[in-house]
PyMOL Python script that loads the backbone (N, CA, C, O; Angstrom):
from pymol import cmd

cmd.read_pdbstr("""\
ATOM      1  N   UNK A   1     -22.413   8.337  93.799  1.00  0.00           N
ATOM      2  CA  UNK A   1     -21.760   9.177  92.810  1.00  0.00           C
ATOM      3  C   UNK A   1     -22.354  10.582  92.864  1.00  0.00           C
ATOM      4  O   UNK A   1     -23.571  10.744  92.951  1.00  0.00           O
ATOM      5  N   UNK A   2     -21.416  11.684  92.807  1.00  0.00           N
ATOM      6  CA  UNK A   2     -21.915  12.717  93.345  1.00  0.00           C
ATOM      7  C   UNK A   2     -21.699  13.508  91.375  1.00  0.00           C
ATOM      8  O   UNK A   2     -20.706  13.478  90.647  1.00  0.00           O
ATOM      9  N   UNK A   3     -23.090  14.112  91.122  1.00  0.00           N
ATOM     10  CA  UNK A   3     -23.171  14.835  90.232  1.00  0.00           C
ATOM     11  C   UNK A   3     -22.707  15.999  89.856  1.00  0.00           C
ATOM     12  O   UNK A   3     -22.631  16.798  90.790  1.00  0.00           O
ATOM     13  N   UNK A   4     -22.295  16.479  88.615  1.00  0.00           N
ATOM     14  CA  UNK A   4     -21.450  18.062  88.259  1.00  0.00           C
ATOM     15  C   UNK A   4     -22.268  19.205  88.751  1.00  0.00           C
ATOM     16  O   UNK A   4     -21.824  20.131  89.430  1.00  0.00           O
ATOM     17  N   UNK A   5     -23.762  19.033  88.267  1.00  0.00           N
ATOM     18  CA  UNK A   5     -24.941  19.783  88.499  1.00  0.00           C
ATOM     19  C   UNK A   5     -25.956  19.451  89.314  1.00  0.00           C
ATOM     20  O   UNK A   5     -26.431  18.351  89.594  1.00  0.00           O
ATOM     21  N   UNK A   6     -26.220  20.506  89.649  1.00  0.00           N
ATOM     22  CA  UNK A   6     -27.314  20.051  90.619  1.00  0.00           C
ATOM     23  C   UNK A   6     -28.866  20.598  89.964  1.00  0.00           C
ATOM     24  O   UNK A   6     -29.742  21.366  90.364  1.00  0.00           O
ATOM     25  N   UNK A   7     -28.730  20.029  89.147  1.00  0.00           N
ATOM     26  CA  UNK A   7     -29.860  20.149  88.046  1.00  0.00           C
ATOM     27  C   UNK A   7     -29.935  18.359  87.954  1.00  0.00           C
ATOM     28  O   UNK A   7     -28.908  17.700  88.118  1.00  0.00           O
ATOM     29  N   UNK A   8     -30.990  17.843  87.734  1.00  0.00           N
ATOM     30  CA  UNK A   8     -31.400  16.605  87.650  1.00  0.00           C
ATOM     31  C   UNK A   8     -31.306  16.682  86.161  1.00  0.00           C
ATOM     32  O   UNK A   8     -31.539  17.596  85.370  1.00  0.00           O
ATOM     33  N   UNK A   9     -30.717  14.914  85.948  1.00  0.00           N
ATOM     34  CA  UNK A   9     -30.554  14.512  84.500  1.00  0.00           C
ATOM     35  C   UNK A   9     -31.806  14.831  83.744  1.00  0.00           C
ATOM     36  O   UNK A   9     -32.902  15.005  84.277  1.00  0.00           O
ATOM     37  N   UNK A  10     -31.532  14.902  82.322  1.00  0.00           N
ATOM     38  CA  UNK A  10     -32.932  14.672  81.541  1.00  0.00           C
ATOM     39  C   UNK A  10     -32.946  13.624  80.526  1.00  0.00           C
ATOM     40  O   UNK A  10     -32.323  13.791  79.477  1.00  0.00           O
ATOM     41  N   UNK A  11     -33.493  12.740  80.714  1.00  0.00           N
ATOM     42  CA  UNK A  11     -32.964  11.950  79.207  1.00  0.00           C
ATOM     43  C   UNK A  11     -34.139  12.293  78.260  1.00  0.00           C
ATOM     44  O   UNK A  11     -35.314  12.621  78.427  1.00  0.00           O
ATOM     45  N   UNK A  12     -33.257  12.061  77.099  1.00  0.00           N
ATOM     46  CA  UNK A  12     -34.350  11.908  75.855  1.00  0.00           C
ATOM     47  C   UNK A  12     -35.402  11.307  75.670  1.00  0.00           C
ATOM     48  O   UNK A  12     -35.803  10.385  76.380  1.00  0.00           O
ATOM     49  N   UNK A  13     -36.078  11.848  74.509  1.00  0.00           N
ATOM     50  CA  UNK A  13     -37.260  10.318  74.372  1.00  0.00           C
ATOM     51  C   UNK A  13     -36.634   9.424  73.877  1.00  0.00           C
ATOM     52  O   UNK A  13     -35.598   9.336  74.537  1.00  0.00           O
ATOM     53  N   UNK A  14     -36.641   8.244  72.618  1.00  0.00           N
ATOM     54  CA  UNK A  14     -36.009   7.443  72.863  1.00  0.00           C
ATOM     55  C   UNK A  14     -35.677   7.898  71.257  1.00  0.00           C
ATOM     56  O   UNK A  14     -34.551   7.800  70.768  1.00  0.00           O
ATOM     57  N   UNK A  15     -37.284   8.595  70.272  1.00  0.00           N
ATOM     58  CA  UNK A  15     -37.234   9.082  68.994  1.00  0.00           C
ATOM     59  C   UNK A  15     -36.170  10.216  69.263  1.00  0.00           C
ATOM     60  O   UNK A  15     -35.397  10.270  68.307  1.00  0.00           O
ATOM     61  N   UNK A  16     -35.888  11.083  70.181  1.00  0.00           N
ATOM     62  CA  UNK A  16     -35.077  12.054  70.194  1.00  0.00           C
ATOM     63  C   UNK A  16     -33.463  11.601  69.871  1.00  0.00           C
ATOM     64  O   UNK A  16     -32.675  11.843  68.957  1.00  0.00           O
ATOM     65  N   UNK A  17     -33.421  10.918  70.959  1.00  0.00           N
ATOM     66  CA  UNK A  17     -32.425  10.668  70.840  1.00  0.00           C
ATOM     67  C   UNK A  17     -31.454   9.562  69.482  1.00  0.00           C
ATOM     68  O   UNK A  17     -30.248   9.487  69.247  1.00  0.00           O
ATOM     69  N   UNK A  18     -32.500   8.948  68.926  1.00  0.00           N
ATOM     70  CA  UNK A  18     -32.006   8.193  67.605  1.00  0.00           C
ATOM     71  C   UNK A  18     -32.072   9.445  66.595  1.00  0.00           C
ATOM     72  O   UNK A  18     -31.335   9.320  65.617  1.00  0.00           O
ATOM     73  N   UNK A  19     -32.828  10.634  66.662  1.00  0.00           N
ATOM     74  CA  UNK A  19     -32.216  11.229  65.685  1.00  0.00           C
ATOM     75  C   UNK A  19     -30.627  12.369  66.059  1.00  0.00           C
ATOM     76  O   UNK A  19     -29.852  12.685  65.157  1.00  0.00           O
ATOM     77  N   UNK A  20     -30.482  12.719  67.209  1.00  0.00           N
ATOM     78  CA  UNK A  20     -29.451  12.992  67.545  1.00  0.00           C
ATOM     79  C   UNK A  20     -28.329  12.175  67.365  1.00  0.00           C
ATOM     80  O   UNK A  20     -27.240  12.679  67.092  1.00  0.00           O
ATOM     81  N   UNK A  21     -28.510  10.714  67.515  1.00  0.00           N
ATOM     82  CA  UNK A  21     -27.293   9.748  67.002  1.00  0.00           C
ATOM     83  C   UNK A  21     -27.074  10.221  65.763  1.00  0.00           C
ATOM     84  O   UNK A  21     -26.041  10.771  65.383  1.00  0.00           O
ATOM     85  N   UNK A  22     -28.345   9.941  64.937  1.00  0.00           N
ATOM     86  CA  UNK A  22     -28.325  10.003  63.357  1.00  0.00           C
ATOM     87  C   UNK A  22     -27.330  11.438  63.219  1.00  0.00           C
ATOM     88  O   UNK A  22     -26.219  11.354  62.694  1.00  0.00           O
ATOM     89  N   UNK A  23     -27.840  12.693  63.728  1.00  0.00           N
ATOM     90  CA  UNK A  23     -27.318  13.627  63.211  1.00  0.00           C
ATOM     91  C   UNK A  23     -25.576  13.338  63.862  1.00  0.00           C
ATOM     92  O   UNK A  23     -24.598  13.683  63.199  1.00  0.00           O
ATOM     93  N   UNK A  24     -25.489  12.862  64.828  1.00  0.00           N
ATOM     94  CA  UNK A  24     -23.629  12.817  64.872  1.00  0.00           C
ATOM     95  C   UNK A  24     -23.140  11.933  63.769  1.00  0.00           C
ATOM     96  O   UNK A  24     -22.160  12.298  63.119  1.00  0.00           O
ATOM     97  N   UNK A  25     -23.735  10.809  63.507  1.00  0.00           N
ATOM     98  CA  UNK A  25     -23.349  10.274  62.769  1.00  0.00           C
ATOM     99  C   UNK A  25     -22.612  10.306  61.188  1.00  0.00           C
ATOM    100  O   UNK A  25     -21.634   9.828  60.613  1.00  0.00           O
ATOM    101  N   UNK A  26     -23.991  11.370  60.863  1.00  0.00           N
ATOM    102  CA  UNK A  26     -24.101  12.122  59.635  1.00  0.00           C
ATOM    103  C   UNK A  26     -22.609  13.474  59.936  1.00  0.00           C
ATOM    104  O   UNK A  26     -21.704  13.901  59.219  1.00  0.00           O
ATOM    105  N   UNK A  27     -22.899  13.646  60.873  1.00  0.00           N
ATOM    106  CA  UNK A  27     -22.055  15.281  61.098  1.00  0.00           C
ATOM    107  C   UNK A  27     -20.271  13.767  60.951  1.00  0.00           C
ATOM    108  O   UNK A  27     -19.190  13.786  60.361  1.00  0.00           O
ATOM    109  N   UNK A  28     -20.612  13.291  61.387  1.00  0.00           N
ATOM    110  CA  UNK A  28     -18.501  12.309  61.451  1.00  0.00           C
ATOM    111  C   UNK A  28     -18.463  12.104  59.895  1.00  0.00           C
ATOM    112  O   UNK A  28     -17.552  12.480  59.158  1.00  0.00           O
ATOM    113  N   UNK A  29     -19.459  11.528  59.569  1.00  0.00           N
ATOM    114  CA  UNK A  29     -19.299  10.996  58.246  1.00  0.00           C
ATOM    115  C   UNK A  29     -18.786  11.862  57.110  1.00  0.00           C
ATOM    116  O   UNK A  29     -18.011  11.435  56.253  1.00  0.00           O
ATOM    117  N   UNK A  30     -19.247  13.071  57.149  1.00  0.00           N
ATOM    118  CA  UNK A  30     -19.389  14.824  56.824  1.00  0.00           C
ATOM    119  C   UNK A  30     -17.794  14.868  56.787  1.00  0.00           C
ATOM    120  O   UNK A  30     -17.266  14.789  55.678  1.00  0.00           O
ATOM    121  N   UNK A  31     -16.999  14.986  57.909  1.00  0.00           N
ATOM    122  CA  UNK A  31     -15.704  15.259  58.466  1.00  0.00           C
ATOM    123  C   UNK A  31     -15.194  14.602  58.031  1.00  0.00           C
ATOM    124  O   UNK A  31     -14.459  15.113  57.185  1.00  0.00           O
ATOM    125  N   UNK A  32     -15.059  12.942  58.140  1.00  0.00           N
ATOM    126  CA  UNK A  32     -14.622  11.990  57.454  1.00  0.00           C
ATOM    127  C   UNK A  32     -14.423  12.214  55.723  1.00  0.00           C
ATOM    128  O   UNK A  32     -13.449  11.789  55.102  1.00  0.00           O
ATOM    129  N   UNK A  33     -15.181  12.716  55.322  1.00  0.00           N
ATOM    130  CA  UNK A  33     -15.355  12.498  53.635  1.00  0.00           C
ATOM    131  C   UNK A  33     -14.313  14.075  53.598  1.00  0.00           C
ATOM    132  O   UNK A  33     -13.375  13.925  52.815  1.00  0.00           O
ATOM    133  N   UNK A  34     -14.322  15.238  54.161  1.00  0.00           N
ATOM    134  CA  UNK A  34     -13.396  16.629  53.883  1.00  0.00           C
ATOM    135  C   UNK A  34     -12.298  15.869  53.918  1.00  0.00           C
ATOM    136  O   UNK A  34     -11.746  15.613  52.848  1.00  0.00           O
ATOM    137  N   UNK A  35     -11.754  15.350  55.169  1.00  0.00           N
ATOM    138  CA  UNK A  35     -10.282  15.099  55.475  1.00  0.00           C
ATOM    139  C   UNK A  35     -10.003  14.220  54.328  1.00  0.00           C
ATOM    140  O   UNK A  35      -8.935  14.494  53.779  1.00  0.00           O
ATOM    141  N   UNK A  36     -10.771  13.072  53.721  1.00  0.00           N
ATOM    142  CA  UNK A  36     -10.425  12.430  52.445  1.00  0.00           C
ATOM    143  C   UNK A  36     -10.396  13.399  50.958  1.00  0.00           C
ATOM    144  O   UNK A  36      -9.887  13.201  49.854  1.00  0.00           O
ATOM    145  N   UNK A  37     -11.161  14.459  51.506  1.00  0.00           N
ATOM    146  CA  UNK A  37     -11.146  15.038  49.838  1.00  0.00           C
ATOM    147  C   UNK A  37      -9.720  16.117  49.740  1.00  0.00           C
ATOM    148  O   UNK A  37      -9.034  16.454  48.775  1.00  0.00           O
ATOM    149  N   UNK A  38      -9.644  16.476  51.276  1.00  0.00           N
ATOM    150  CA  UNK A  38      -8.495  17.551  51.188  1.00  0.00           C
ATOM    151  C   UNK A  38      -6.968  16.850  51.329  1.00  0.00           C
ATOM    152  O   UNK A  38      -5.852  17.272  51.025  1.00  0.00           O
ATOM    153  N   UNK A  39      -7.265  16.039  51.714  1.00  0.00           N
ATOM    154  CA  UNK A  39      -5.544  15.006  52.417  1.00  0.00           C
ATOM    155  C   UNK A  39      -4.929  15.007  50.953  1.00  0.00           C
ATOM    156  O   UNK A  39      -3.708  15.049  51.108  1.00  0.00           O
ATOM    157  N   UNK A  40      -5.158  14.987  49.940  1.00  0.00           N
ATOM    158  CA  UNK A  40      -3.800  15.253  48.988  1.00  0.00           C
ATOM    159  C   UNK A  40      -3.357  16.857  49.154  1.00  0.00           C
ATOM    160  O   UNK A  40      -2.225  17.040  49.602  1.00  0.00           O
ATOM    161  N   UNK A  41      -3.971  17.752  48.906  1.00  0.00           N
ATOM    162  CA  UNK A  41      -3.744  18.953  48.888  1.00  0.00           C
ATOM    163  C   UNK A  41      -3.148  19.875  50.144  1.00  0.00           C
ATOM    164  O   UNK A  41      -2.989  21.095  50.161  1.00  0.00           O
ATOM    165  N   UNK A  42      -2.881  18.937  51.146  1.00  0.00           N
ATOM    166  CA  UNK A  42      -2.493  19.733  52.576  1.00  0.00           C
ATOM    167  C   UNK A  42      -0.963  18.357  53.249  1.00  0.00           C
ATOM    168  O   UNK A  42      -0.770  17.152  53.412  1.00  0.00           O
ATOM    169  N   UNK A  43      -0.368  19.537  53.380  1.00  0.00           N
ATOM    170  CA  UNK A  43       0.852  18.572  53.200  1.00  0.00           C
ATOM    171  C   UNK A  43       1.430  18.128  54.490  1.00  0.00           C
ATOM    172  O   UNK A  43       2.619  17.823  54.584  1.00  0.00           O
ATOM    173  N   UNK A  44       0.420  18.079  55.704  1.00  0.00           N
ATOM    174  CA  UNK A  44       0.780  17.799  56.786  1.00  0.00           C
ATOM    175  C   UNK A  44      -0.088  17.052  56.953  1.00  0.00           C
ATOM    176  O   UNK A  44      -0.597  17.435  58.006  1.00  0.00           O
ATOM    177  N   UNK A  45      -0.805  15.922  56.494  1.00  0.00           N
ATOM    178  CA  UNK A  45      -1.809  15.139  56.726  1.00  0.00           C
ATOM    179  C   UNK A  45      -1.578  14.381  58.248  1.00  0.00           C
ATOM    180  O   UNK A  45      -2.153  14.305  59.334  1.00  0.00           O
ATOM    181  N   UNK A  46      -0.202  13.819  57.501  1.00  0.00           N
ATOM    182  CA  UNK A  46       0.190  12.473  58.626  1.00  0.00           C
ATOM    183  C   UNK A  46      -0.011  13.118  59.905  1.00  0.00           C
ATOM    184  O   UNK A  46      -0.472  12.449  60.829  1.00  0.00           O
ATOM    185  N   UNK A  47       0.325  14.532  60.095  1.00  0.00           N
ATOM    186  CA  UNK A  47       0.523  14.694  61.512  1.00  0.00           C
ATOM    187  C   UNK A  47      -0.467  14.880  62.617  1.00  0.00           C
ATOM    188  O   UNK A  47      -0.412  14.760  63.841  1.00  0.00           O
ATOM    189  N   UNK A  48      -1.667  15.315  61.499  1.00  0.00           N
ATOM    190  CA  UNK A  48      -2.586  15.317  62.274  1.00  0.00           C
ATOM    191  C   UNK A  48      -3.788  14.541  62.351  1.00  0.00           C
ATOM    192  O   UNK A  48      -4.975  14.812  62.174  1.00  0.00           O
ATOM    193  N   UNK A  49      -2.872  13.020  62.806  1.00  0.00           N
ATOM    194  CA  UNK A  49      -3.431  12.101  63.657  1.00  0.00           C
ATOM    195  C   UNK A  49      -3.513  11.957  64.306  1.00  0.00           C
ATOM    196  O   UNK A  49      -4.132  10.948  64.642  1.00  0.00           O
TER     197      UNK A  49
END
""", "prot")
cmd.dss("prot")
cmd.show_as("cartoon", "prot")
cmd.util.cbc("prot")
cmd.orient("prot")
């Protein structure tokens, strides 16, 4: 498998990377709760599924 970059991968530590989950997690959840607070007030909800 031939790579995008030719920069070698880096992975995380393993603490790094569980808080980077955490923070996407937190950041969907975030998004999740607007689109519920605004979906009465915006009258094209359905469509943008």
């Amino acid at each position: 498998m031939q790579s995008l970059t030719p920069e070698p991968v880096v992975k995380l530590a393993p603490e790094i990377q569980h808080l980077t989950n955490r923070v996407k997690m937190v950041a969907y959840q975030a998004e999740c709760e607007l689109v519920r607070t605004i979906s009465p007030h915006y009258r094209r909800v359905a469509e943008e599924d």
